[in-house]
N, C-alpha and C positions, 0 to 999 in steps of 0.2 A: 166193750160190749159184753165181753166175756164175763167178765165177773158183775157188771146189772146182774145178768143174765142168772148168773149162780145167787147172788144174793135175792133175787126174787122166788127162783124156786125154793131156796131157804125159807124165807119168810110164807110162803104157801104151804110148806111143809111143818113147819111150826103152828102157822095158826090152823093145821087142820090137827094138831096134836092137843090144842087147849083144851077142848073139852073131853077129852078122855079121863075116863075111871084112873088109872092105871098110868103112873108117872113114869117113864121110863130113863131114870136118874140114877147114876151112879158116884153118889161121893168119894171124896178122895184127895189128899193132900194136894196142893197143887202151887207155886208160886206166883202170887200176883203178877210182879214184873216180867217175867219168865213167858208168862202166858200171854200178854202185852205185846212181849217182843215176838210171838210166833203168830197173832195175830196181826199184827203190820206185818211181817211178813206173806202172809196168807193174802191181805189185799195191796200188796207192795207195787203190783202194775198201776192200777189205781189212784193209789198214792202217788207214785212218779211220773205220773200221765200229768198230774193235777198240781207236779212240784211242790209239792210238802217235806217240810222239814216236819221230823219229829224229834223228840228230844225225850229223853227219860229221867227221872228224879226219884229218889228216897232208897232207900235199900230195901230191898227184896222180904217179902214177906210170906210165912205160909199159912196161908188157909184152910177148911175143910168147904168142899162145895164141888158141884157138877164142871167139870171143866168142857165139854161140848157147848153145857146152857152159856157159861162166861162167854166161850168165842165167840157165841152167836150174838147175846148182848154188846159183845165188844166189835165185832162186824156191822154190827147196826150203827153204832157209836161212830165208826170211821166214816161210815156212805156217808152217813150226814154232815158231818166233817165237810164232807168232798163235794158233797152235794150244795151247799152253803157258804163256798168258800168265797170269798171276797176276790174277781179278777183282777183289779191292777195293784196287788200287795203279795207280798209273798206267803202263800199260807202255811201257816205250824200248826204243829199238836203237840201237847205238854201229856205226857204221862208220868203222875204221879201217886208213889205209893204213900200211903198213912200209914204207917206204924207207931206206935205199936196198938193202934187201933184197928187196924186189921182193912184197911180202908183202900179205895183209888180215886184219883180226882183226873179226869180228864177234860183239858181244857182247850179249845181253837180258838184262830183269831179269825171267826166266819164273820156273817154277816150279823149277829144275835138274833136273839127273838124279842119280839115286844113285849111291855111285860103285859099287855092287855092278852096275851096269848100263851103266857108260861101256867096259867090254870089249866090250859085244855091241852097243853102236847102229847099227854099221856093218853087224851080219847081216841079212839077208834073211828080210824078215817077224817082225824082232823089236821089239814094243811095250814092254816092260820092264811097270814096275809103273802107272807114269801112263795110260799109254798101254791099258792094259787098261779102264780107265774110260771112255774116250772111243772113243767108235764112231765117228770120224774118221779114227782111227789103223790104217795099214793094215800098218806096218813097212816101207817098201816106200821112203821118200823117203830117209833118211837113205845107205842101201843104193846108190841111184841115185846120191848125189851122190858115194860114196866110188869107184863105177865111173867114173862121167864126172870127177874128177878125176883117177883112173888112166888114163885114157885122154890126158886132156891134160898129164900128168907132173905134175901141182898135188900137192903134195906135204900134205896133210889132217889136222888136231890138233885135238881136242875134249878141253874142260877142263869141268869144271862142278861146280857145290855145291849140294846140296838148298838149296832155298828163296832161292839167291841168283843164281842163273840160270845160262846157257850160254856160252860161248865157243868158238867157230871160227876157227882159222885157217888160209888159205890160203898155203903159200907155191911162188910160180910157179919155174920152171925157169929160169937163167939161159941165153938162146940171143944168140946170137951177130946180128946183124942190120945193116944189110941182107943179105936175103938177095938172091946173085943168079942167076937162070937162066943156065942154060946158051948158050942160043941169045942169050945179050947179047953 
């Protein structure tokens, strides 16, 4: 209940940040998997409530981007996960990194989505057909996560098969780094 609970006030707190003037982002080296694995951590009850196996693949990669906007997009990424999960199977998530493309694909083995419904996950307040069953579902994460990676240039791909799960992938912005100020 705990962590709904925080991931709603998250997502209340981000979307009343969308339409601000004034992006309050801080880039910065960060490592994919690294930040992956501190994000399963962060919703780790969650996840062991709900018996998930996770599993991690590709070597580590470093990027430049806001590492708050990632966990949040990647906190979205896991409720759903858990929110979707298939009961009488064991549910996983596959964390993988692309390199040297600079990329992540995360993958479960939920319930999928139809594809009569992979047009519209990204809208605003849309549950699709699943999602209409579950008084969880607010339409409201998937939505956030494609704003917050617009905002950090993450370029966002969602693939999926009824009955055989989701896949996400992130692929970040090639930036140029170090960067240096002026006043050096």
């Amino acid at each position: 209940v705990r962590d709904h609970v925080r991931q709603n006030v998250e997502q209340i707190l981000y979307f009343s940040r969308l339409g601000a003037a004034h992006k309050d982002c801080y880039f910065e080296p960060i490592l994919i998997l690294e930040t992956c694995r501190e994000a399963v951590e962060d919703n780790l009850s969650l996840l062991e409530e709900a018996q998930f196996s996770v599993t991690y693949s590709g070597n580590d990669c470093n990027v430049i981007s806001n590492k708050k906007g990632f966990m949040f997009i990647l906190g979205q990424i896991i409720s759903n996960s858990v929110k979707y999960a298939v009961k009488d199977t064991a549910p996983t998530m596959t964390d993988r990194v692309i390199c040297p493309l600079s990329g992540l694909s995360v993958s479960d083995n939920g319930t999928g989505i139809p594809a009569s419904d992979l047009p519209f996950v990204f809208d605003k307040g849309f549950t699709g057909d699943a999602g209409s069953f579950l008084s969880r579902s607010t339409g409201m994460g998937l939505y956030l996560v494609q704003k917050m990676a617009k905002d950090l240039a993450i370029d966002l791909q969602i693939t999926s098969q009824l009955s055989c799960g989701t896949t996400i992938i992130l692929m970040f912005p090639k930036v140029q780094y170090p960067v240096r100020r002026f006043d050096d």
